[in-house]
C-alpha positions as CSV (number, residue, x, y, z in Angstrom):
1,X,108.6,69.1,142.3
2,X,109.3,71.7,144.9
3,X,110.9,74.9,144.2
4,X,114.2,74.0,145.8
5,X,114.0,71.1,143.3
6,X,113.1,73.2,140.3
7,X,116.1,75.1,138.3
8,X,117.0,78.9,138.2
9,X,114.6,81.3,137.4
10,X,116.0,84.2,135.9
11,X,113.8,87.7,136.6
12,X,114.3,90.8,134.8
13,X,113.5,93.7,135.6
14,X,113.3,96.4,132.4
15,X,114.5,99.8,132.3
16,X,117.0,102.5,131.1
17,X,120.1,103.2,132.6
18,X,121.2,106.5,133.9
19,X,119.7,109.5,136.6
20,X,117.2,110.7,134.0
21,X,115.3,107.9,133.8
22,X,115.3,106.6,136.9
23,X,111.7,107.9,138.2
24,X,110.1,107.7,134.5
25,X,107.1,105.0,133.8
26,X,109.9,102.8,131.7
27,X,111.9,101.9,134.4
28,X,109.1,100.4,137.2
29,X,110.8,97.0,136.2
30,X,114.0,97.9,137.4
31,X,112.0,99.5,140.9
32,X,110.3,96.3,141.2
33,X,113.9,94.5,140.6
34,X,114.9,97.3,143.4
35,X,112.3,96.2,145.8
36,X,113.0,92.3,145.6
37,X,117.0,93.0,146.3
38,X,115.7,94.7,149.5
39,X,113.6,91.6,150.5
40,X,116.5,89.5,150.0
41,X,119.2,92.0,151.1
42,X,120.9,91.6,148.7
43,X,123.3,93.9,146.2
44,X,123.2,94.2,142.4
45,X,126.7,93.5,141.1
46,X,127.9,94.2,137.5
47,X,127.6,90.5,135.6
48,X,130.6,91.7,132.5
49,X,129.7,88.4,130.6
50,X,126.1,90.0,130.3
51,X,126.3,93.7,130.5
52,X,123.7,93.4,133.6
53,X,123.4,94.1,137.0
54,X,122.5,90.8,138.8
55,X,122.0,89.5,141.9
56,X,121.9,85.8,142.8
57,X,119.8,84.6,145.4
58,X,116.9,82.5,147.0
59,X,113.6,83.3,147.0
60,X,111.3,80.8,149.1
61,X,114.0,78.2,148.6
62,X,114.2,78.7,145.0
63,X,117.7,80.0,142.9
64,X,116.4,83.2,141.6
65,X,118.8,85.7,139.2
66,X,117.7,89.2,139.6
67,X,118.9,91.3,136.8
68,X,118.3,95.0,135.4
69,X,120.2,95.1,131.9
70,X,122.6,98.2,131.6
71,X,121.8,98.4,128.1
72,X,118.8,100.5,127.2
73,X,115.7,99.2,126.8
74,X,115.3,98.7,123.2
75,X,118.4,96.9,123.1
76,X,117.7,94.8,126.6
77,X,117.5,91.4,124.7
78,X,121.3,91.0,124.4
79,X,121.9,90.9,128.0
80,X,119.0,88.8,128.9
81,X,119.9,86.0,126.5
82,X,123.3,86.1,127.4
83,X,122.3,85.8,131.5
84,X,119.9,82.7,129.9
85,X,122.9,81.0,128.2
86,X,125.4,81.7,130.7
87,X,123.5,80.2,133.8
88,X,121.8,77.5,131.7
89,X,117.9,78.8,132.1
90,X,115.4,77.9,129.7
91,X,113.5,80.6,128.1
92,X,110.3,79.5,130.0
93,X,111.8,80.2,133.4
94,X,112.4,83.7,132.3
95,X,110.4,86.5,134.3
96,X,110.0,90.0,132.9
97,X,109.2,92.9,134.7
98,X,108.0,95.8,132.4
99,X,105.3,98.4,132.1
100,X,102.1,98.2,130.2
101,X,100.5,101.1,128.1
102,X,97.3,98.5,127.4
103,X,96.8,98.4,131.5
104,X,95.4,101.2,134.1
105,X,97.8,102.4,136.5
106,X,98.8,100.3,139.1
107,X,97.0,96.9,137.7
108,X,99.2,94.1,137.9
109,X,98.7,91.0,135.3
110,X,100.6,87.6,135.0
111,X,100.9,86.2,131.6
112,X,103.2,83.7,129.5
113,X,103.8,84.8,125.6
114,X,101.7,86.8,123.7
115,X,102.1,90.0,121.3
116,X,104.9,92.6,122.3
117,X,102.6,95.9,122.2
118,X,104.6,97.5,120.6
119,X,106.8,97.3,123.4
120,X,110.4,97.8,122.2
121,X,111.7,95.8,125.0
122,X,110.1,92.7,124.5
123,X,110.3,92.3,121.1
124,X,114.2,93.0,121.5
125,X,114.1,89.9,124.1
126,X,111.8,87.6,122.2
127,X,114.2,88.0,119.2
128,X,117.3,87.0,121.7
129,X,115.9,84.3,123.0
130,X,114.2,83.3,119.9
131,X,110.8,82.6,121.4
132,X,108.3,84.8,123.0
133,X,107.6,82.1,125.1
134,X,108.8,83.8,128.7
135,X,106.9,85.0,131.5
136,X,106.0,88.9,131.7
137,X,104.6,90.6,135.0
138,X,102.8,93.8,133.4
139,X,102.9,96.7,135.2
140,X,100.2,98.6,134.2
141,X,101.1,103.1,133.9
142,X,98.0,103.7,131.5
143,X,97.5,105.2,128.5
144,X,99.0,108.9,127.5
145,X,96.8,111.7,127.9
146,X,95.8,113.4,125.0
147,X,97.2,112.7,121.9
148,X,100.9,112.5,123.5
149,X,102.7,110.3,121.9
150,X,103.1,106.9,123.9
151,X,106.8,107.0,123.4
152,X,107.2,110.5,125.4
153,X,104.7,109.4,127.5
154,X,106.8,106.4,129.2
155,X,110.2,108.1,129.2
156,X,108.0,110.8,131.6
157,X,108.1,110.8,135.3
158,X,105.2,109.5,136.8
159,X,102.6,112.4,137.8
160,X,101.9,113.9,141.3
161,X,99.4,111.7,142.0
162,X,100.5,109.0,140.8
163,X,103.8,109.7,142.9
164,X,101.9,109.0,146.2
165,X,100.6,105.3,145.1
166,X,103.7,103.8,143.0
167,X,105.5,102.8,146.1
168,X,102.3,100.2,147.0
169,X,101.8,99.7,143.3
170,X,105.5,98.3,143.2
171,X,105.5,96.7,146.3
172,X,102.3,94.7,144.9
173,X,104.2,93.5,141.6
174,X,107.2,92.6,143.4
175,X,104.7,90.2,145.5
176,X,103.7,89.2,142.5
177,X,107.0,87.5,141.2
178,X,107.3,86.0,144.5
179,X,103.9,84.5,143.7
180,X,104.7,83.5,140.5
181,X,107.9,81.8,141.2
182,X,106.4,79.8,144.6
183,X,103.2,78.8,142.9
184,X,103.2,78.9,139.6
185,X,101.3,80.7,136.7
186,X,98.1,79.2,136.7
187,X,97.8,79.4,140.4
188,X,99.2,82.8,140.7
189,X,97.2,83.9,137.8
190,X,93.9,82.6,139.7
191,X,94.8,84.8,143.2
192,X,95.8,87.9,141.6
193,X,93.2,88.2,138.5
């Protein structure tokens, strides 16, 4: 099966809405999200049936729905399922974007399944769609210093030096859902682990 043969994947990029969030360590899904709109020039649009931004478009010949919920983050589940019902895509063709407390900055990891972390997001979404049986692309921004709490800690704007390598860092993870949704996850797994 090709990828023009294979159904809609729907990719999610995770975040909070609003100005004050927009540089903080929650929201590198929805820069990621940002990053693969500009490789497809395309535009976010509001989806009111969802309560998402989405854009629909193809990436290497495949239907690809790119979405950043405007719901926070905790609450993120709602809109996902809802994009999943509405355009008819199963739970295992769903790709989320998110950061990863568990990973060292900038370290990029492909996985289906698996525990939420403690990761308000994903157990909001596993609990919409009923499964936790989706595909993730961790984004790793590292632990808190200290004993700062992790929930401060990821609602933070990245640091100064961390400021000069996100750009790469998201670039790299938005080649990664391109990798995943042309090869695979075994394969992509294999070239980016």
């Amino acid at each position: 099966m090709t990828a023009s043969d294979a159904g809609p994947a729907l990719v999610v990029g995770l975040g909070n809405p609003g100005p004050e969030y927009e540089r903080t360590r929650h929201n590198v899904g929805f820069m990621v999200a940002d990053v693969l709109a500009e490789r497809v020039r395309g535009r976010f649009t509001v989806h009111k049936k969802s309560g998402a931004d989405l854009l629909e478009a193809r990436l290497d010949g495949r239907k690809v729905l790119l979405a950043k919920p405007r719901s926070y983050m905790n609450v993120s589940g709602r809109p996902v399922a809802a994009l999943a019902r509405f355009f008819s895509v199963p739970p295992t063709e769903v790709i989320v974007v998110h950061d990863e407390l568990d990973l060292p900055f900038g370290a990029i990891r492909l996985k289906r399944g698996g525990g939420e972390g403690g990761h308000n997001g994903l157990r909001s979404i596993s609990n919409a769609l009923t499964t936790k049986d989706y595909l993730r692309v961790r984004f790793g921004i590292g632990r808190p210093p200290g004993r700062q709490d992790p929930a401060d800690f990821v609602l933070k704007p990245f640091a100064a030096p961390e400021r000069k390598d996100l750009p790469v860092f998201v670039e790299e993870a938005a080649d990664a859902v391109e990798l995943l949704l042309r090869v695979g996850l075994e394969p992509a797994q294999n070239q980016l682990h």
